[in-house]
VOPAGU-2260 file (C-alpha; in pm, 1 decimal, decimal comma):
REM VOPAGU-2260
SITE   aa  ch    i         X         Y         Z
SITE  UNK   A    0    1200,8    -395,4    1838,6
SITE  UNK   A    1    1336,7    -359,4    1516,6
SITE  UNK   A    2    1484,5     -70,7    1349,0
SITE  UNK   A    3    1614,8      46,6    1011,2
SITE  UNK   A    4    1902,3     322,0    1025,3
SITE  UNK   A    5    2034,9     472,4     666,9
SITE  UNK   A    6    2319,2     696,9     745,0
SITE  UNK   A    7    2555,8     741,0     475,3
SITE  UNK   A    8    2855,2     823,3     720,4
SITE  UNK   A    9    2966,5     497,8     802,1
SITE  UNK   A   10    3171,3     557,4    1130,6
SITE  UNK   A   11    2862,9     746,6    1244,8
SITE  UNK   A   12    2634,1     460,9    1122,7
SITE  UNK   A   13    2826,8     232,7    1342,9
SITE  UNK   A   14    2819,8     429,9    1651,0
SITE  UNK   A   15    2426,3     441,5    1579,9
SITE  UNK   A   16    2417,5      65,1    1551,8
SITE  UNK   A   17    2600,2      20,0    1847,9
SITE  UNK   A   18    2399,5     257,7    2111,6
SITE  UNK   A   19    2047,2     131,5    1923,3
SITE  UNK   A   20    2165,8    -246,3    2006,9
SITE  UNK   A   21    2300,6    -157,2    2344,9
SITE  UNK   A   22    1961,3     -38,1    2434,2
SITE  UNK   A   23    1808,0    -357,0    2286,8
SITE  UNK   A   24    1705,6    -281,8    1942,4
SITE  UNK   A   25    1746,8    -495,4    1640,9
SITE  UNK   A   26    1885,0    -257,7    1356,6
SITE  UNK   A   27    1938,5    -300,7    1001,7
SITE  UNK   A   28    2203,6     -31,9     856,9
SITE  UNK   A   29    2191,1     107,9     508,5
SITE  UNK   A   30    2401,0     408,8     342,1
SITE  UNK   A   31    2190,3     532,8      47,9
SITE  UNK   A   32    1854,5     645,9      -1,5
SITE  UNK   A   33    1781,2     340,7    -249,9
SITE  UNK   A   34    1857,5      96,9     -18,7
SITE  UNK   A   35    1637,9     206,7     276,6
SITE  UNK   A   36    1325,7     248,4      12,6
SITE  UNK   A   37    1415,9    -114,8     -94,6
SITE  UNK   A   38    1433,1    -202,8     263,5
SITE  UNK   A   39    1126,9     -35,1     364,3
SITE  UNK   A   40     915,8    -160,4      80,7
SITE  UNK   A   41    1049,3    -499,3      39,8
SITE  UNK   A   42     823,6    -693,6     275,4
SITE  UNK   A   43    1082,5    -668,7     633,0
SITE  UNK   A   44     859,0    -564,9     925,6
SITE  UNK   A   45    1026,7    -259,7    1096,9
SITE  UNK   A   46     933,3     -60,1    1413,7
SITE  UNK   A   47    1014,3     220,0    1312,7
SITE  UNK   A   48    1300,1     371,0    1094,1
SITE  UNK   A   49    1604,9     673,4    1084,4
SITE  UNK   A   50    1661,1     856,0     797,1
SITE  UNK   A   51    1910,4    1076,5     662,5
SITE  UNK   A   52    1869,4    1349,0     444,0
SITE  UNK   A   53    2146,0    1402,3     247,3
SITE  UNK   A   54    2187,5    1064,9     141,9
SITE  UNK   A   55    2367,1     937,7    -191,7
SITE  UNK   A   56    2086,6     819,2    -487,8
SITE  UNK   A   57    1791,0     905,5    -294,8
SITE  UNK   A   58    1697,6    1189,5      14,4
SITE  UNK   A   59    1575,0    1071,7     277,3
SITE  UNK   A   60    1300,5    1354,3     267,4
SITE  UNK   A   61    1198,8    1137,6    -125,9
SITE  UNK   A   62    1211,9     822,8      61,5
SITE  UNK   A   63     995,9     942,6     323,3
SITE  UNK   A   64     741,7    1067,3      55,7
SITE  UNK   A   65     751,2     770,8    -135,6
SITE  UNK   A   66     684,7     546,8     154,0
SITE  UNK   A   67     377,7     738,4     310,1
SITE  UNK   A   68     255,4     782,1     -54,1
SITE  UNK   A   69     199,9     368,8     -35,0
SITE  UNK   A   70     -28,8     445,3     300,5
SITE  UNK   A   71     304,8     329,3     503,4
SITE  UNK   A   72     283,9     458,3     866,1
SITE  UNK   A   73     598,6     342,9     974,2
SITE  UNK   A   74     730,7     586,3    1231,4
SITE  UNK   A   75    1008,0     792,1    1121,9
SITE  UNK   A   76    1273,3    1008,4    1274,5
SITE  UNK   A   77    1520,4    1248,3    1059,2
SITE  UNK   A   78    1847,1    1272,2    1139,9
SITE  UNK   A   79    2028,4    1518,8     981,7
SITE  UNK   A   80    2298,7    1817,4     984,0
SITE  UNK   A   81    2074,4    2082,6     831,0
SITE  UNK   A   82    1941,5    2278,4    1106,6
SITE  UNK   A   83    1678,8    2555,5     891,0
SITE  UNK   A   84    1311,9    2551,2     967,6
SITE  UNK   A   85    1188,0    2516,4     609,3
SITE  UNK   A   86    1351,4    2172,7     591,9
SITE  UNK   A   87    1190,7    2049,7     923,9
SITE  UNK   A   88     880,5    2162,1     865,4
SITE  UNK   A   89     901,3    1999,3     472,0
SITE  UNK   A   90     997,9    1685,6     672,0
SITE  UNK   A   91     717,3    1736,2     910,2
SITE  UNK   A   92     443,7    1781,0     647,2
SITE  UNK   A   93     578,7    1491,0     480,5
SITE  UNK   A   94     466,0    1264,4     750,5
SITE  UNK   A   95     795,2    1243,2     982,2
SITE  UNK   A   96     705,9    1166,2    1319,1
SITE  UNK   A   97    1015,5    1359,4    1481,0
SITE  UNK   A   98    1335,9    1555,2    1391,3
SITE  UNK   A   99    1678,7    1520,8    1547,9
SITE  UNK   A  100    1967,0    1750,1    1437,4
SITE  UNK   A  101    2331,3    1672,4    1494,6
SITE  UNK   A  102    2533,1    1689,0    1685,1
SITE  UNK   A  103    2301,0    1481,5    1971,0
SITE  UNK   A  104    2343,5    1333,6    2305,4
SITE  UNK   A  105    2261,7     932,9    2256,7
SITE  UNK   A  106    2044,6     950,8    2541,8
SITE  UNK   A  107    1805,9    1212,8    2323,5
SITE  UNK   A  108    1833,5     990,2    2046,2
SITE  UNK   A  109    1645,2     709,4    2254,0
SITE  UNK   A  110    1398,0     908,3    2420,8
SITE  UNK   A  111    1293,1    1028,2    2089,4
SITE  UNK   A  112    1297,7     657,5    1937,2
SITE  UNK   A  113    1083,5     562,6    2251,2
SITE  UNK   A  114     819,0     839,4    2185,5
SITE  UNK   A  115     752,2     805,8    1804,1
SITE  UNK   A  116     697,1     401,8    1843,6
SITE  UNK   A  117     485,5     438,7    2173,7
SITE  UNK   A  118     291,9     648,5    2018,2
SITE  UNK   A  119     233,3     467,0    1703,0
SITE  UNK   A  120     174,5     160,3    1905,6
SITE  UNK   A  121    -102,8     319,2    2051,7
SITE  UNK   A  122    -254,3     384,3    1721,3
SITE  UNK   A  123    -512,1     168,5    1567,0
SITE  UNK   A  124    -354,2      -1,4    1254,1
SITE  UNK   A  125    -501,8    -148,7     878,3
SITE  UNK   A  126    -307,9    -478,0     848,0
SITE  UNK   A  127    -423,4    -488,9     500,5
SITE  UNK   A  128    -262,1    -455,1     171,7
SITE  UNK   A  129    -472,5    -384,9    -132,9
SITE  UNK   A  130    -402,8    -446,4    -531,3
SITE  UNK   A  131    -704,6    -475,3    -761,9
SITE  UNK   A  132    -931,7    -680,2    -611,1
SITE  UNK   A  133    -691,4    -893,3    -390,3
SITE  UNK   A  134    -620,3    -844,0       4,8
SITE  UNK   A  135    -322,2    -938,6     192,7
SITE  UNK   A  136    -376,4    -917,9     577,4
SITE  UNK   A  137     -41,6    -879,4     706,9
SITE  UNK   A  138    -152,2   -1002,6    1072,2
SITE  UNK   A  139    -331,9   -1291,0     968,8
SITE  UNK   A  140    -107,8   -1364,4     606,3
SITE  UNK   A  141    -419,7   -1461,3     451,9
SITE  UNK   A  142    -443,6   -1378,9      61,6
SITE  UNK   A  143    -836,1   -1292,4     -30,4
SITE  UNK   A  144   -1063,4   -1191,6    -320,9
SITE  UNK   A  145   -1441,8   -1151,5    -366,9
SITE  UNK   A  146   -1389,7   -1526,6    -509,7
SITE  UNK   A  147   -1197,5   -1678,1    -164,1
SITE  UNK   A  148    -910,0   -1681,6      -9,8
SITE  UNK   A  149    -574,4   -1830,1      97,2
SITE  UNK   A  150    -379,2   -1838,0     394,7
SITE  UNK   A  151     -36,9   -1847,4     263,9
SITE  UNK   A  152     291,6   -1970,7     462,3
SITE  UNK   A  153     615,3   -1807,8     464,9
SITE  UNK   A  154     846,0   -1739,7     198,2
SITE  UNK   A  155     473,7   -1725,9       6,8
SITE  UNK   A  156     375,2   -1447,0     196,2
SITE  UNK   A  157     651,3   -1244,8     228,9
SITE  UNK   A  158     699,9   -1281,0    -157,8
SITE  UNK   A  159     348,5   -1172,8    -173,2
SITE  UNK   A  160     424,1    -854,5      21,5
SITE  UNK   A  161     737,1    -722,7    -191,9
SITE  UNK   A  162     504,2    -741,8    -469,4
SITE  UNK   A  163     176,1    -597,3    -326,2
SITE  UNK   A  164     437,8    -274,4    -135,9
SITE  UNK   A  165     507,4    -139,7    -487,0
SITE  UNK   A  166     282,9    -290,7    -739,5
SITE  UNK   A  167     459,1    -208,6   -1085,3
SITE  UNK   A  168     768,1    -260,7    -977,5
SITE  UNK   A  169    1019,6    -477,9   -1106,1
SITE  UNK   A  170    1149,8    -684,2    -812,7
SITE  UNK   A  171    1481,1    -873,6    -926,4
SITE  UNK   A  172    1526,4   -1238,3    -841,7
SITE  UNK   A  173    1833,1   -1147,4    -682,3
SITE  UNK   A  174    1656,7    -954,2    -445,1
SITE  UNK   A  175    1367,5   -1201,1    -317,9
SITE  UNK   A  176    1679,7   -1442,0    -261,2
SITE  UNK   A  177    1841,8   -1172,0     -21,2
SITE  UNK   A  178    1532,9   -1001,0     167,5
SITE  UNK   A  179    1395,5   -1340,6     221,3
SITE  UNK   A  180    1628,8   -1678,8     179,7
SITE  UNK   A  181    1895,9   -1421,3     291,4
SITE  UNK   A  182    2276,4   -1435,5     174,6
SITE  UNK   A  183    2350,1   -1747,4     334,2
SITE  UNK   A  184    2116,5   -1960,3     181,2
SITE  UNK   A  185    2243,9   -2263,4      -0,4
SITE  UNK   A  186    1943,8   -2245,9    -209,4
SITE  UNK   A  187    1925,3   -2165,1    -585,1
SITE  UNK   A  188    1780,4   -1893,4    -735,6
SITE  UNK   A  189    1545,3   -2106,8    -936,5
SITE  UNK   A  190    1373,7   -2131,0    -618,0
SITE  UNK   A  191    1243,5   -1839,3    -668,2
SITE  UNK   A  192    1016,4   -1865,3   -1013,2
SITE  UNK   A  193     956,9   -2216,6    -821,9
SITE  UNK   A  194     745,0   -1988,4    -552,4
SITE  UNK   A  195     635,4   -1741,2    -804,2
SITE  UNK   A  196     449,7   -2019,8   -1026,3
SITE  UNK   A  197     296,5   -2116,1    -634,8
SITE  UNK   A  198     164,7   -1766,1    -638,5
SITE  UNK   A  199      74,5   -1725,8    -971,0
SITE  UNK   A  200    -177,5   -2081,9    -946,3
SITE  UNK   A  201    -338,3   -1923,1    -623,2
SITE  UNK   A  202    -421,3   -1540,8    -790,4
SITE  UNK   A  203    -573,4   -1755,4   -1046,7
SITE  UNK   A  204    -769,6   -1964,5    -842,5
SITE  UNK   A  205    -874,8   -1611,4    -674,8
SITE  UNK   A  206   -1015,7   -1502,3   -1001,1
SITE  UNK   A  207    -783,8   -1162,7    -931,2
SITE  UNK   A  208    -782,6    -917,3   -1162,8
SITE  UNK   A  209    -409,7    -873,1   -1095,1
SITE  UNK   A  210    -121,5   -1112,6   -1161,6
SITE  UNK   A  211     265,7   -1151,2   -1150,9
SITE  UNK   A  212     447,3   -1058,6   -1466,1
SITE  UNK   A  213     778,7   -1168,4   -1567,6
SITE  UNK   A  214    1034,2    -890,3   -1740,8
SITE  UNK   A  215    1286,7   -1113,3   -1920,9
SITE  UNK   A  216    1631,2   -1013,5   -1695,5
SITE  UNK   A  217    1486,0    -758,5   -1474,3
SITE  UNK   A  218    1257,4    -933,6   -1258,0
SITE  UNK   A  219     887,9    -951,6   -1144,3
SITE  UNK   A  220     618,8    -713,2   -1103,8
SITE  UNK   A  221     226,7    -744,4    -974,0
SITE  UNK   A  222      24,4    -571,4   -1274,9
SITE  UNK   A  223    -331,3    -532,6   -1368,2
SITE  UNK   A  224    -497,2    -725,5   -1613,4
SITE  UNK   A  225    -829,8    -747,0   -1831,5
């Protein structure tokens, strides 16, 4: 199970990473608020996320908004210092699944962890991502339209995905290289208008009413067109 934890306290962070992977989860750490919306929206599949609240850039309280405002149900737990009711109940009626206030014992931690994604699991779920008149099922990765459809492979799809999370957006190159060749990668970043023009041939042959735009410098972005 796979978990993203955005703690801007570092040494805390790492104690976090350490009991979540001790009791088997996979976790991704991040210290700002932009980085777990980038995260979150960027096409990775999580379980279920931890949030801060006072986080540098971006709350965690605007990241939670800004996620559920995109019909994201990812469960989410806050974990935070601030112990007043009006902020749990804000964080509540934004769509947080559970509320943790520190100091904690690890073991509550868990429990709570175990709860929010057992219930969500039991939850019946849309796989499917909607801009204009395109679909992305995210179970079966198969790109449709009233005109046909496409079952795309890989790097396609999870391009696809970053785009269709935030349409408008501008997603840098840069950043497709890292959430999906990863920093490793020997390949070039070329590669990446290489999987764009892909897309680009199979929105058309869709007949979409949507399509990937280039910003010269800044990056790509899914936008509407006549």
């Amino acid at each position: 199970m796979r978990l993203l934890l955005a703690e801007d306290e570092r040494s805390l962070s790492r104690a976090l990473v350490k009991i979540l992977e001790h009791a088997g989860y996979s976790v991704d750490a991040v210290y700002d608020g932009e980085a777990a919306l980038d995260y979150l929206t960027g096409g990775d599949n999580y379980d279920g996320a931890i949030l801060d609240i006072m986080m540098p850039k971006i709350d965690g309280l605007t990241v939670l908004s800004k996620i559920r405002g995109q019909g994201n149900r990812l469960p989410v737990l806050f974990l935070t210092a601030r112990s007043e009711t009006d902020d749990k109940v804000r964080g509540l009626d934004l769509g947080a699944n559970d509320y943790l206030t520190k100091p904690f014992a690890p073991a509550e931690l868990l429990a709570r962890i175990r709860a929010m994604t057992r219930t969500q699991s039991a939850v019946q779920t849309d796989f499917r991502m909607r801009a204009g008149n395109i679909t992305l099922d995210t179970s079966s990765c198969e790109l449709s339209s009233p005109a046909g459809s496409f079952r795309l492979a890989g790097k396609e799809y999870q391009m696809m995905q970053m785009l269709m999370a935030d349409p408008h957006r501008l997603i840098p190159a840069e950043l497709f290289m890292e959430k999906i060749w990863g920093y490793d990668s020997d390949a070039e970043i070329n590669v990446v208008w290489v999987y764009i023009s892909y897309l680009r041939k199979k929105l058309k042959a869709l007949r979409a009413d949507v399509a990937i735009v280039a910003a010269r410098g800044q990056g790509y972005s899914l936008e509407k067109i006549s």
